[in-house]
KETOR-633522 format. One record per residue: residue number from 1; x, y, z of N, C-alpha, C in turn. Coordinates in steps of 0.05 Angstrom, whole numbers. Layout:
KETOR-633522
i	neast	nnorth	nup	caeast	canorth	caup	ceast	cnorth	cup
NUM	X	Y	Z	X	Y	Z	X	Y	Z
...
end
This chain:
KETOR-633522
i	neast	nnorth	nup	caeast	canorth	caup	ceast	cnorth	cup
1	485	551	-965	467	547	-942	455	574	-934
2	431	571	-930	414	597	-922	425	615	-895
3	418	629	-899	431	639	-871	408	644	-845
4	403	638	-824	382	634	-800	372	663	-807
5	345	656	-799	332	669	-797	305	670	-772
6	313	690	-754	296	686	-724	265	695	-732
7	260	677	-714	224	679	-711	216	683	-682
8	192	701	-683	196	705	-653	176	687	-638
9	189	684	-615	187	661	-588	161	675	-576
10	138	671	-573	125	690	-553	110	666	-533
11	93	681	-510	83	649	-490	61	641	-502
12	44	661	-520	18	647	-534	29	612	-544
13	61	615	-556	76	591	-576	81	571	-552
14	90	583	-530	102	558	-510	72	544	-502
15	46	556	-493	25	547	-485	7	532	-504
16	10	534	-534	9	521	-547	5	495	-552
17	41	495	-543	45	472	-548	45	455	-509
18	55	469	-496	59	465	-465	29	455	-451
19	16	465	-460	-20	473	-450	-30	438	-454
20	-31	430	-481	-38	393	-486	-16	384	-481
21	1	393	-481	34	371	-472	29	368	-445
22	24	383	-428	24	388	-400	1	366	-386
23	-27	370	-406	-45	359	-394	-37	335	-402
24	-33	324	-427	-24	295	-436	-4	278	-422
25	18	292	-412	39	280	-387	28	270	-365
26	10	293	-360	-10	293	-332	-22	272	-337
27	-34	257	-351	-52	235	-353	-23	210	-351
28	1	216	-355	9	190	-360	13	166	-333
29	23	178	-320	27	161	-295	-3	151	-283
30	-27	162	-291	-56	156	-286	-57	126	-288
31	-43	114	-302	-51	81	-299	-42	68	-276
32	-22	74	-266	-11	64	-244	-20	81	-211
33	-32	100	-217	-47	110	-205	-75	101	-204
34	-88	101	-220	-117	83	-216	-107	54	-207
35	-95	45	-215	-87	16	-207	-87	11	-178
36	-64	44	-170	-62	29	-140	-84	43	-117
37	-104	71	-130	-126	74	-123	-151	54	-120
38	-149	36	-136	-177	15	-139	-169	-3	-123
39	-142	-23	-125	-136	-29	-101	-128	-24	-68
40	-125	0	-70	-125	16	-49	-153	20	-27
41	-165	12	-37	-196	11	-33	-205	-20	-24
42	-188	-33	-21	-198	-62	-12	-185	-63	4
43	-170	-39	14	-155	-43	61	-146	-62	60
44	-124	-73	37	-102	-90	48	-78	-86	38
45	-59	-74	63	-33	-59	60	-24	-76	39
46	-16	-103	42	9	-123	31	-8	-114	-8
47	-33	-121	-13	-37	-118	-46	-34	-89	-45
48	-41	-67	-37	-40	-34	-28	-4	-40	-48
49	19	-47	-32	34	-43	-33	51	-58	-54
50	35	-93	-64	46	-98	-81	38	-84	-116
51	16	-70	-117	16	-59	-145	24	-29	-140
52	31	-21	-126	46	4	-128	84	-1	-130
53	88	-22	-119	115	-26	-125	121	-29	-151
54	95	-52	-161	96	-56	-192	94	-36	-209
55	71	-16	-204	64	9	-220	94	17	-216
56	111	24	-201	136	39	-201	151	29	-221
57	148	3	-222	171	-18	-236	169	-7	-261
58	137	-10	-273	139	-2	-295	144	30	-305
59	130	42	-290	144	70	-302	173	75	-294
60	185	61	-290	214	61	-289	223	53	-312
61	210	16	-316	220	16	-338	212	22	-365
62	186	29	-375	180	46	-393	193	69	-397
63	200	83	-366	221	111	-368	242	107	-379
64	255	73	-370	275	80	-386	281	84	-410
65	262	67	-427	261	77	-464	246	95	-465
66	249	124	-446	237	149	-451	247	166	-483
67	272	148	-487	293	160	-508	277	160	-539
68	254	139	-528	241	130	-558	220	165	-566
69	200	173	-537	197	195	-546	206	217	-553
70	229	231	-524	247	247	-527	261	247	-563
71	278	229	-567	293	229	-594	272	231	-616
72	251	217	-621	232	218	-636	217	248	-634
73	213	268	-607	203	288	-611	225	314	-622
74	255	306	-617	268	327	-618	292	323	-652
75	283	304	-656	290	286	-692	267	310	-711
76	239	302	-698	218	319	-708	219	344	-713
77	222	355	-688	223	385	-687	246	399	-706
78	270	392	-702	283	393	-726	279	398	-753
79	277	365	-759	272	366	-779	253	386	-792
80	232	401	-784	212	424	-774	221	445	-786
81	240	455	-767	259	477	-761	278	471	-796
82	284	451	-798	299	454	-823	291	453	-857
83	268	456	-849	247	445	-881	247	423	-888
84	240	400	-862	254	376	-885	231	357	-881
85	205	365	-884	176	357	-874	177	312	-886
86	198	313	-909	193	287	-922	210	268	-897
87	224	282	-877	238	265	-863	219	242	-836
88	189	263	-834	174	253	-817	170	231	-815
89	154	219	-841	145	189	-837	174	168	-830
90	204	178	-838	222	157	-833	230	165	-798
91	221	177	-789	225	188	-756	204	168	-746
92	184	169	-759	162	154	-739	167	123	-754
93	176	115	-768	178	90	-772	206	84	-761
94	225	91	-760	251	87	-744	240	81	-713
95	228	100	-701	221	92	-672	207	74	-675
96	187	55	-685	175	33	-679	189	12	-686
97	205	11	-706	232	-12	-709	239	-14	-675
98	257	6	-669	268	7	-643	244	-1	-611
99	219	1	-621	203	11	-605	193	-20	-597
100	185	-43	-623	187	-63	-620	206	-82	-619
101	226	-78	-619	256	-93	-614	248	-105	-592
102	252	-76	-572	252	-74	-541	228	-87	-526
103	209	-80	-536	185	-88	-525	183	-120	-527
104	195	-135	-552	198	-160	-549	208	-174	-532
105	238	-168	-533	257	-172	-516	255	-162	-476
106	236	-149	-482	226	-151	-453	205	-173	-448
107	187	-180	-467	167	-193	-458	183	-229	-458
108	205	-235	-475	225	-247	-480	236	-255	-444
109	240	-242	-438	258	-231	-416	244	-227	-385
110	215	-233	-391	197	-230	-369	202	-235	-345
111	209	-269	-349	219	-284	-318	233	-278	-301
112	266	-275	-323	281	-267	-294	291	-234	-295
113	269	-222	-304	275	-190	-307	250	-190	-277
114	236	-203	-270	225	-201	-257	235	-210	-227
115	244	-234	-235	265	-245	-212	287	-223	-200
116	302	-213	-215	321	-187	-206	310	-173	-191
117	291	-161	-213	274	-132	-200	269	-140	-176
118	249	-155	-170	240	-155	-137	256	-169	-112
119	276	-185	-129	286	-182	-103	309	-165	-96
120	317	-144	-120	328	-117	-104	304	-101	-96
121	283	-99	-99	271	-87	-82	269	-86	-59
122	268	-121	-61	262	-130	-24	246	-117	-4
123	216	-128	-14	185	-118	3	181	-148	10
124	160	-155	19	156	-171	39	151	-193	25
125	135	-215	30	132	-235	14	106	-229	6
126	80	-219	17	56	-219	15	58	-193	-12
127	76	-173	-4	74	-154	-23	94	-163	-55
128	111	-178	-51	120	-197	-71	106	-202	-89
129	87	-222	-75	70	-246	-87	53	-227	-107
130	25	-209	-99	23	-189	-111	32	-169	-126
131	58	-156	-121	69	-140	-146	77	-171	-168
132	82	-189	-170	91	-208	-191	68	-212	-208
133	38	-215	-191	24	-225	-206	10	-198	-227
134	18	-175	-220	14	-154	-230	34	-151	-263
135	60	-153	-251	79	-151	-274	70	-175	-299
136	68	-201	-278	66	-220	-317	46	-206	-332
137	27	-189	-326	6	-197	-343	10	-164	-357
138	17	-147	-344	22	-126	-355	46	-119	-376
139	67	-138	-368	95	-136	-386	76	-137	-412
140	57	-162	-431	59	-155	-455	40	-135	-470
141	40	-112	-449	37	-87	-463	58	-71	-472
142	81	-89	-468	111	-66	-476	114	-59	-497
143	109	-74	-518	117	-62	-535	97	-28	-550
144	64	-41	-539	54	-17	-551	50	6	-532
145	57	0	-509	67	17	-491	88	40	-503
146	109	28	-514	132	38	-513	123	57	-550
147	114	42	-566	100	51	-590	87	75	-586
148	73	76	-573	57	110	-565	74	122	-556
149	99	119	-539	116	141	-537	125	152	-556
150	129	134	-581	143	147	-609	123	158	-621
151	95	154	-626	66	179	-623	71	206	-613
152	70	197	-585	71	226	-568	91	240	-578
153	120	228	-583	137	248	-590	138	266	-617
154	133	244	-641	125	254	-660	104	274	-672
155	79	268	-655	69	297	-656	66	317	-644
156	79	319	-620	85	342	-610	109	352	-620
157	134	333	-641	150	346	-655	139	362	-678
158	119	355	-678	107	373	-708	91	399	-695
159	87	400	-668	66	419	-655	35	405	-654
160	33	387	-662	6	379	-655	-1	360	-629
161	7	379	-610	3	375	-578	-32	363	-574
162	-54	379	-586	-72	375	-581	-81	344	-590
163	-67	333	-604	-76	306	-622	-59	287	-594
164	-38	299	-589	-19	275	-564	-40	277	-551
165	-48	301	-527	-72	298	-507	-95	278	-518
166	-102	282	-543	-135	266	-545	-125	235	-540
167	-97	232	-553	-90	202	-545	-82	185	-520
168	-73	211	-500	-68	198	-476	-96	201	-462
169	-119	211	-466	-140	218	-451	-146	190	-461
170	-162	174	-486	-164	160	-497	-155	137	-477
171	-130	139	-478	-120	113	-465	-128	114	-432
172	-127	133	-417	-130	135	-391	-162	119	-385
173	-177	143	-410	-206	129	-401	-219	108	-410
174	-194	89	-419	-202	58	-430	-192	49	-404
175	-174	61	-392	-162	42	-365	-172	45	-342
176	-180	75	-336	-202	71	-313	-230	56	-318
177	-241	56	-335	-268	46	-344	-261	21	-340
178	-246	4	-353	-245	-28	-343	-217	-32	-324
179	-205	-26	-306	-197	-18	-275	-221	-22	-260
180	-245	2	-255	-271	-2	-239	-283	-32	-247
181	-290	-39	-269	-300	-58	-292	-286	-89	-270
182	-264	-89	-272	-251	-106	-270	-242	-123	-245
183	-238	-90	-231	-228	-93	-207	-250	-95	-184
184	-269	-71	-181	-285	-76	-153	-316	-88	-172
185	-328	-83	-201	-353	-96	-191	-351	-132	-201
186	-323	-135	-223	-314	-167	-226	-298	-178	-205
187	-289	-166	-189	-269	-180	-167	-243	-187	-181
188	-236	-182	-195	-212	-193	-209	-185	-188	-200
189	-194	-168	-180	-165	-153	-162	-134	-150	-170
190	-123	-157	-166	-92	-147	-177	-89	-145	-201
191	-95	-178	-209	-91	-183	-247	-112	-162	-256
192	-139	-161	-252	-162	-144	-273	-151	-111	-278
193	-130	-102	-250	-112	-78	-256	-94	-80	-271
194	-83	-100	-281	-65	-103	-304	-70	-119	-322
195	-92	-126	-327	-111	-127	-354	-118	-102	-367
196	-130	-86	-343	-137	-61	-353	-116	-44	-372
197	-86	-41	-359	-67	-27	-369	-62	-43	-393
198	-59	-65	-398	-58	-74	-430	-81	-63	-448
199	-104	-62	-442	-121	-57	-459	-129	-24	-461
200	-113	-8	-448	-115	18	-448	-88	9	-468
201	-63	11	-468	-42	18	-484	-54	6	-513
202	-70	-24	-509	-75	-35	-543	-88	-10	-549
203	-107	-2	-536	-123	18	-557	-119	47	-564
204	-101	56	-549	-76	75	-554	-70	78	-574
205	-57	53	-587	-37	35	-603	-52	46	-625
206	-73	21	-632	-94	25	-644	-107	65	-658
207	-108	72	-636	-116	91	-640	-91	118	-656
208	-76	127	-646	-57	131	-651	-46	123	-683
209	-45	103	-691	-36	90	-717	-50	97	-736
210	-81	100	-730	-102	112	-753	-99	146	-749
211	-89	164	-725	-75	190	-723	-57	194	-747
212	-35	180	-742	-13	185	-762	-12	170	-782
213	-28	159	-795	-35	152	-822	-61	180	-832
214	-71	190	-815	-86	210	-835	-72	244	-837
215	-54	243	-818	-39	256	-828	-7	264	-828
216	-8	231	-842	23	232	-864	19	230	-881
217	36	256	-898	41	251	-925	40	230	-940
218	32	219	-955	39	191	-973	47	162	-949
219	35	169	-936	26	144	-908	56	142	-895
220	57	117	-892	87	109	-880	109	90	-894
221	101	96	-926	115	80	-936	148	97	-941
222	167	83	-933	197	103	-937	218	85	-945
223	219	90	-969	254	80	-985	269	68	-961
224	282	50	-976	291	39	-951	325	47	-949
225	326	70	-962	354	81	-971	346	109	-946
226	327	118	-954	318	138	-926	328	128	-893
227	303	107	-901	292	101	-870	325	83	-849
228	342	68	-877	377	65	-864	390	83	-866
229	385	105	-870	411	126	-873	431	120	-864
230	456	118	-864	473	112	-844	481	135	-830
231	491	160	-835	493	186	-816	467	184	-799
232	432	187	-810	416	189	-790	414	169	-768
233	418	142	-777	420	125	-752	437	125	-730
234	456	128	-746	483	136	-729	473	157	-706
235	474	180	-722	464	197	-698	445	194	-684
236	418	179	-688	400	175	-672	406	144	-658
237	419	134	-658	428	114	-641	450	121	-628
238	461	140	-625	479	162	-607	461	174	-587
239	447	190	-597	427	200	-583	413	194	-562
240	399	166	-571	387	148	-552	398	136	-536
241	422	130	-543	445	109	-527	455	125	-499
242	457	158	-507	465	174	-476	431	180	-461
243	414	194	-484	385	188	-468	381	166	-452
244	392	141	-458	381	120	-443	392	117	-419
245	419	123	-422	440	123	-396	433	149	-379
246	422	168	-395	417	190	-374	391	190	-358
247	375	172	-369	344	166	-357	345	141	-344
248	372	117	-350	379	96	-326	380	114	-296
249	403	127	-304	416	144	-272	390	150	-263
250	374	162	-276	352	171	-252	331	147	-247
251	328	134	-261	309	108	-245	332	89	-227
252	358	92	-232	367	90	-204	356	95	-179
253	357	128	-178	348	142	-165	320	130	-146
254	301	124	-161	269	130	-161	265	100	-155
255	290	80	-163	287	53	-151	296	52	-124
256	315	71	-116	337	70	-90	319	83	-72
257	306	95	-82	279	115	-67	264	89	-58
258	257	82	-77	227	53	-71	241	39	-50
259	264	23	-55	277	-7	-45	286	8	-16
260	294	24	-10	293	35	14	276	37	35
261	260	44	16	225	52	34	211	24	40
262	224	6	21	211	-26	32	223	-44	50
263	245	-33	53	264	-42	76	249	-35	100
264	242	-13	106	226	-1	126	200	-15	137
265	189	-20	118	167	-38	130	135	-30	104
266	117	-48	106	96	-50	91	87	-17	93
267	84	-8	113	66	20	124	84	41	104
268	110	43	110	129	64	98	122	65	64
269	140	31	58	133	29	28	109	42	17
270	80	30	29	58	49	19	51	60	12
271	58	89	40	66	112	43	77	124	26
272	104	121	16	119	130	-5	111	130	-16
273	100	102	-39	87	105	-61	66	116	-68
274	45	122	-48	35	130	-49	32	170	-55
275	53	173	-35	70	202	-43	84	204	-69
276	96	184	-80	109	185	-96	93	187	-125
277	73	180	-124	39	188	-146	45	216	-151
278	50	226	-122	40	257	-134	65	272	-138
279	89	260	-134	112	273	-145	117	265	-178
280	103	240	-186	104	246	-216	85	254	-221
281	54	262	-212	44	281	-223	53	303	-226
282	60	317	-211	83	345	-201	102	342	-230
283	119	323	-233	137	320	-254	133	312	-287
284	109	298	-285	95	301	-310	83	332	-324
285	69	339	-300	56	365	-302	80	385	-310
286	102	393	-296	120	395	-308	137	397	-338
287	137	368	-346	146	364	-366	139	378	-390
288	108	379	-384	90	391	-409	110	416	-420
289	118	449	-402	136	461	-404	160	445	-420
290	167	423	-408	203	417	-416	196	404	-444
291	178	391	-456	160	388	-483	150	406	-498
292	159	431	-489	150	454	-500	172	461	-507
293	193	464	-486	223	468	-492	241	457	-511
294	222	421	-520	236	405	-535	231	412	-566
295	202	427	-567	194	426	-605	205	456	-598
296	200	472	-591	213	500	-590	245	501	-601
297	246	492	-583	279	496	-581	303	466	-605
298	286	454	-607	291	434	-625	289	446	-647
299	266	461	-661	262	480	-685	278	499	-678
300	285	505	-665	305	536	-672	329	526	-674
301	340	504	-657	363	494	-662	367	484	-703
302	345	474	-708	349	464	-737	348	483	-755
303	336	500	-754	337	530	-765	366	545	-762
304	376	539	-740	401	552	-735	395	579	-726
305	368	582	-713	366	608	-685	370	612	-673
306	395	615	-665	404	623	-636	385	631	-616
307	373	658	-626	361	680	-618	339	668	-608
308	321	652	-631	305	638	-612	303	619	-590
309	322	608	-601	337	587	-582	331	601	-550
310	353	616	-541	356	638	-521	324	642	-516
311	305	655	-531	279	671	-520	264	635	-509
312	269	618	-525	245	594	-511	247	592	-491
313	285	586	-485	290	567	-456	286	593	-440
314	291	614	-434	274	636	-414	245	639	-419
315	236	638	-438	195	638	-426	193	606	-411
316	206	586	-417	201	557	-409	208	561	-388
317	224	571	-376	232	570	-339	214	598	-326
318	205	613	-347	195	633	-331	164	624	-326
319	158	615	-341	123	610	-342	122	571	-317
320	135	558	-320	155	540	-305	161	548	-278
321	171	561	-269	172	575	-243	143	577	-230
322	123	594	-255	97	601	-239	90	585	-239
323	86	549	-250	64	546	-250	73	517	-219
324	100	510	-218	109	504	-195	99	509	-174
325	98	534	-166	81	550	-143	56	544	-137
326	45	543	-166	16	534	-163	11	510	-160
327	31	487	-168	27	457	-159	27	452	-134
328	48	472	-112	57	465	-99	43	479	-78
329	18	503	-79	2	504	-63	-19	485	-70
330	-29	476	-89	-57	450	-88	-49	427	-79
331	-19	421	-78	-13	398	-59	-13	412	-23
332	-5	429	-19	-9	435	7	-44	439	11
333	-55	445	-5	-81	454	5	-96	428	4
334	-98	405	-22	-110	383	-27	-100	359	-27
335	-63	361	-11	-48	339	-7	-61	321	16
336	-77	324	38	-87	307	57	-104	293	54
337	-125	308	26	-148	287	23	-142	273	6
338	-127	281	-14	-120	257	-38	-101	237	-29
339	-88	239	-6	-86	211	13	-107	195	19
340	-119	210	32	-146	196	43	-168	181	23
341	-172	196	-11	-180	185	-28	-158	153	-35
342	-145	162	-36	-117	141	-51	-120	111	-28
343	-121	116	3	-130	88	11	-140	91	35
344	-153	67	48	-167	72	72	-149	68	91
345	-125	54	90	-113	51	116	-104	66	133
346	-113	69	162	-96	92	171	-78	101	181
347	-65	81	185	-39	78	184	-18	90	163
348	-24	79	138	-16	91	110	-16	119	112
349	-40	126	116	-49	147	115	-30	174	125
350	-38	171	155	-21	186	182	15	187	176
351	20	165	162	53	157	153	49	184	128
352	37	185	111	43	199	83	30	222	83
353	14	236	112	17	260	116	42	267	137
354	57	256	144	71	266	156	100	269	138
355	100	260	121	124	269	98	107	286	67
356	89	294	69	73	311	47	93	339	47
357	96	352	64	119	370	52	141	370	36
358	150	346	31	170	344	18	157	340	-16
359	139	336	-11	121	332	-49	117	363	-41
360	110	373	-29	102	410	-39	118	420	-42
361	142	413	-34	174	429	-42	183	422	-64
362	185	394	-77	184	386	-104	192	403	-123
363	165	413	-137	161	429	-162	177	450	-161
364	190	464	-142	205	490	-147	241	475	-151
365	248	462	-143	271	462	-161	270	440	-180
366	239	423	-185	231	410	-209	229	428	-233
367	227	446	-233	218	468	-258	250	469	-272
368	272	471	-262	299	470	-269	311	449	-277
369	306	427	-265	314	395	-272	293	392	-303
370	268	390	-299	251	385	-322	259	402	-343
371	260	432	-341	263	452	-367	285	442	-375
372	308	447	-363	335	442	-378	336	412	-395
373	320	392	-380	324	368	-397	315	375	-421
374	293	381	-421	278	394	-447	296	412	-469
375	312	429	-463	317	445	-464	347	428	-487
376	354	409	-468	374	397	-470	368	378	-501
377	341	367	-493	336	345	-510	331	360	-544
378	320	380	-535	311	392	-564	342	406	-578
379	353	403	-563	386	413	-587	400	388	-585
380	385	368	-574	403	336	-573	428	345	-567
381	435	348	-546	456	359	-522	457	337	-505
382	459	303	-517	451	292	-505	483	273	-482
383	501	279	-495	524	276	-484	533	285	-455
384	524	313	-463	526	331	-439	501	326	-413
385	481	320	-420	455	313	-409	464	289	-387
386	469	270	-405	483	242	-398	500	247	-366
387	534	267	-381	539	266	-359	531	277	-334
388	513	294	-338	512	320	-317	486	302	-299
389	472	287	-313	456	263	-300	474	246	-277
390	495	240	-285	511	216	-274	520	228	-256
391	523	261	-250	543	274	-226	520	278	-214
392	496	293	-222	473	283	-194	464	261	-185
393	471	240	-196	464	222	-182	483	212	-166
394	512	221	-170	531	217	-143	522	232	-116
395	517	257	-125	507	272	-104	483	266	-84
396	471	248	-99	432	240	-94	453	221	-70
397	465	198	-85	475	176	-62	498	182	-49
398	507	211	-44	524	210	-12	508	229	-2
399	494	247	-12	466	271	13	454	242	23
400	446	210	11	435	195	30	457	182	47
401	480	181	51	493	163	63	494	181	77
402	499	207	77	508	224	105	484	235	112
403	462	223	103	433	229	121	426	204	131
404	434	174	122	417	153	127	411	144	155
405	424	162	178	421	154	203	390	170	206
406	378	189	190	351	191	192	329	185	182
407	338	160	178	309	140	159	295	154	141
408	268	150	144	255	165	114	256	194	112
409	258	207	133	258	232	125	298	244	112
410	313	224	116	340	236	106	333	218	80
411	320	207	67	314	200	42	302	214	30
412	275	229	35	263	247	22	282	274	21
413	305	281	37	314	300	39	329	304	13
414	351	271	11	362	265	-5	358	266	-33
415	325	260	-39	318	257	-70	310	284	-78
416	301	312	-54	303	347	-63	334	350	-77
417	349	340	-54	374	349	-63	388	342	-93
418	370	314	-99	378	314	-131	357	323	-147
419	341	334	-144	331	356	-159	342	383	-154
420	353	388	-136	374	413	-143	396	421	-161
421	404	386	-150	437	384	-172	429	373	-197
422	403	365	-205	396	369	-231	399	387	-250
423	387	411	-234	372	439	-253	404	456	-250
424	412	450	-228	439	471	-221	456	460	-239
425	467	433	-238	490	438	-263	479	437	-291
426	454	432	-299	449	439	-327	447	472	-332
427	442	481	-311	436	509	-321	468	522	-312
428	484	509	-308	515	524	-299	532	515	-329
429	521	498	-345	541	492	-365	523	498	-395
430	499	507	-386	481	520	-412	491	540	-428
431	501	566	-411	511	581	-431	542	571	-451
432	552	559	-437	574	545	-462	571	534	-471
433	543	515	-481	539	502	-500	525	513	-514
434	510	537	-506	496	558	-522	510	566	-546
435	534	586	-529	555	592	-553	560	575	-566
436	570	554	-560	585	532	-579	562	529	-604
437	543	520	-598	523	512	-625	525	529	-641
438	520	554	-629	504	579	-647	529	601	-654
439	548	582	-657	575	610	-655	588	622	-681
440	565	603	-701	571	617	-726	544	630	-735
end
């Protein structure tokens, strides 16, 4: 076996790849954002509130098979890092096996996955009725929904960040174009916003598939002695299996956040969600860095670089830090009007400027929770990820029980605090798994 050999880490490499990762994240939550922007615009709290519950639903549950990109970007990078370029096309054809399993079996599963969901939510009946009619029609984008995550991951495992961005821009501006289309000059209102999101992910889909057919090697045809390996599956069905449990715990989280806020009343829920837009923008924006951290640090791990290893995850929190600051002054400076763009009510309104500080505080101990996942995912550290997920989220639900005598603001307090105990215990148990990998 060769013996490692370091390459050096510099930020021209993190921005690289961080710079279209960053913007491409940034676009992702945009569907459920235009969705509940266009309806936002027809001044009625109860639909206001039923496609934003829904938009949550689904980036929850799309989040949860986040494992399909993650594993698929950090399988990649690897493989990268280790010379093993023939392994690509069986990485990207392994995730769409897995990619349409799921996606079936959800659309399979529609009725009473829908039945559950809302009534732990428990929003009103008017906002019910509306988020439902949103979900049927959007569920059967799951599967190619979930298919472009194994895209995105794949080529930003190879470094070709700029090809992910052209595909999420792609999709965004098929979904606002018929969103407007659909929604205010056809009247089609709730459903024509989730018409729209199917026909942005088909052509994603679409688009994307003729990407990685022009550049893979010898297309996507793979031995079928490859594409079963039994060690690679194994491990990548390991992989995924704690990814998934570690990205459940937090849509716990981000559900216990929602179902809370709708207990409260139509105005709150809103409110939230409406706030809650720009904390995953904040956290997408984010990510881009912790997707930088994943092909970085995923290739040095397969290389067996320590050294590099070490130089990524410090430019990733250092350049991470700055750019936190800067999210988190354009939300203080342009957090009041992009309420005011987002809906007319004023009610809504006056509610979700008066908890906007807690989205500007966000991004600074988001930069620690995001990097380390990253950080985590690209050496598939995913065991450890898992648990250290499961202890902040103990923490997330007793900072709310011994705040809940202050309604929404001891909730918003509550979900900072698990972005603390995110970034804090991943970065308290980093250096011993550092050593451990790299100790020969």
């Amino acid at each position: 076996m060769h013996a490692p050999v370091h390459q050096k880490i510099t930020s021209r490499q993190v921005f690289a790849i961080a710079g279209p990762a960053m913007v491409a994240n940034l676009t992702t939550p945009l569907i459920g954002i235009v969705s509940t922007t266009a309806i936002g615009r027809l001044d009625d709290a109860a639909l206001l509130g039923g496609v934003a519950m829904a938009s949550v639903i689904f980036d929850c549950l799309f989040w949860l098979f986040a494992f399909l990109r993650m594993s698929t970007l950090a399988f990649t990078a690897q493989a990268q890092g280790a010379g093993e370029p023939q392994e690509y096309a069986a990485i990207l054809v392994r995730g769409f096996i897995v990619a349409g399993l799921i996606g079936a079996a959800l659309i399979a599963l529609q009725v009473p996955l829908a039945a559950v969901t809302f009534q732990l939510m428990g929003g009103s009946e008017g906002v019910t009725r509306a988020a439902k009619s949103y979900f049927m029609i959007r569920i059967w984008s799951a599967p190619l929904a979930l298919a472009n995550y194994v895209i995105l991951g794949w080529l930003v495992g190879q470094a070709r960040a700029n090809l992910a961005l052209a595909l999420q821009i792609v999709i965004n501006i098929i979904n606002m174009i018929a969103t407007v289309l659909l929604v205010q000059a056809y009247g089609a209102g709730i459903a024509g916003a989730a018409i729209a999101a199917v026909l942005a992910e088909t052509t994603g889909f679409v688009a994307g598939i003729v990407v990685a057919w022009r550049i893979s090697q010898g297309g996507f045809a793979v031995p079928a002695a490859t594409l079963f390996d039994r060690a690679k599956l194994t491990r990548m069905l390991a992989v995924n299996r704690d990814i998934m449990v570690r990205t459940a715990a937090l849509i716990v989280v981000f559900l216990f956040f929602t179902a809370k806020g709708a207990r409260e009343g139509d105005v709150t829920l809103a409110a939230n969600s409406v706030l809650n837009n720009f904390l995953l923008v904040s956290a997408f924006f984010l990510d881009g860095l912790a997707n930088a951290a994943q092909q970085l640090c995923g290739r040095a791990f397969g290389a067996r670089d320590g050294r590099g290893f070490a130089d990524s995850t410090r430019l990733v929190l250092l350049w991470g830090t700055g750019f936190a600051l800067v999210v988190s002054v354009l939300f203080a400076l342009f957090g009041p009007a992009l309420i005011n763009l987002m809906t007319t009510s004023e009610d809504v309104r006056r509610y979700a400027r008066e908890f906007l500080v807690f989205v500007i505080l966000a991004p600074l101990p988001g930069v620690f929770a995001f990097g380390f996942d990253g950080i985590y995912v690209g050496a598939t550290w995913a065991r450890e990820m898992r648990n250290l997920m499961l202890a902040s989220l103990a923490i997330f639900l007793a900072a709310w029980w011994v705040l809940s005598g202050y309604g929404n603001t001891g909730l918003w307090i509550a979900l900072l605090g698990f972005y603390v105990a995110r970034g804090g215990l991943q970065g308290l148990r980093y250096p011993a798994l550092l050593k451990k990998s790299f100790k020969s």
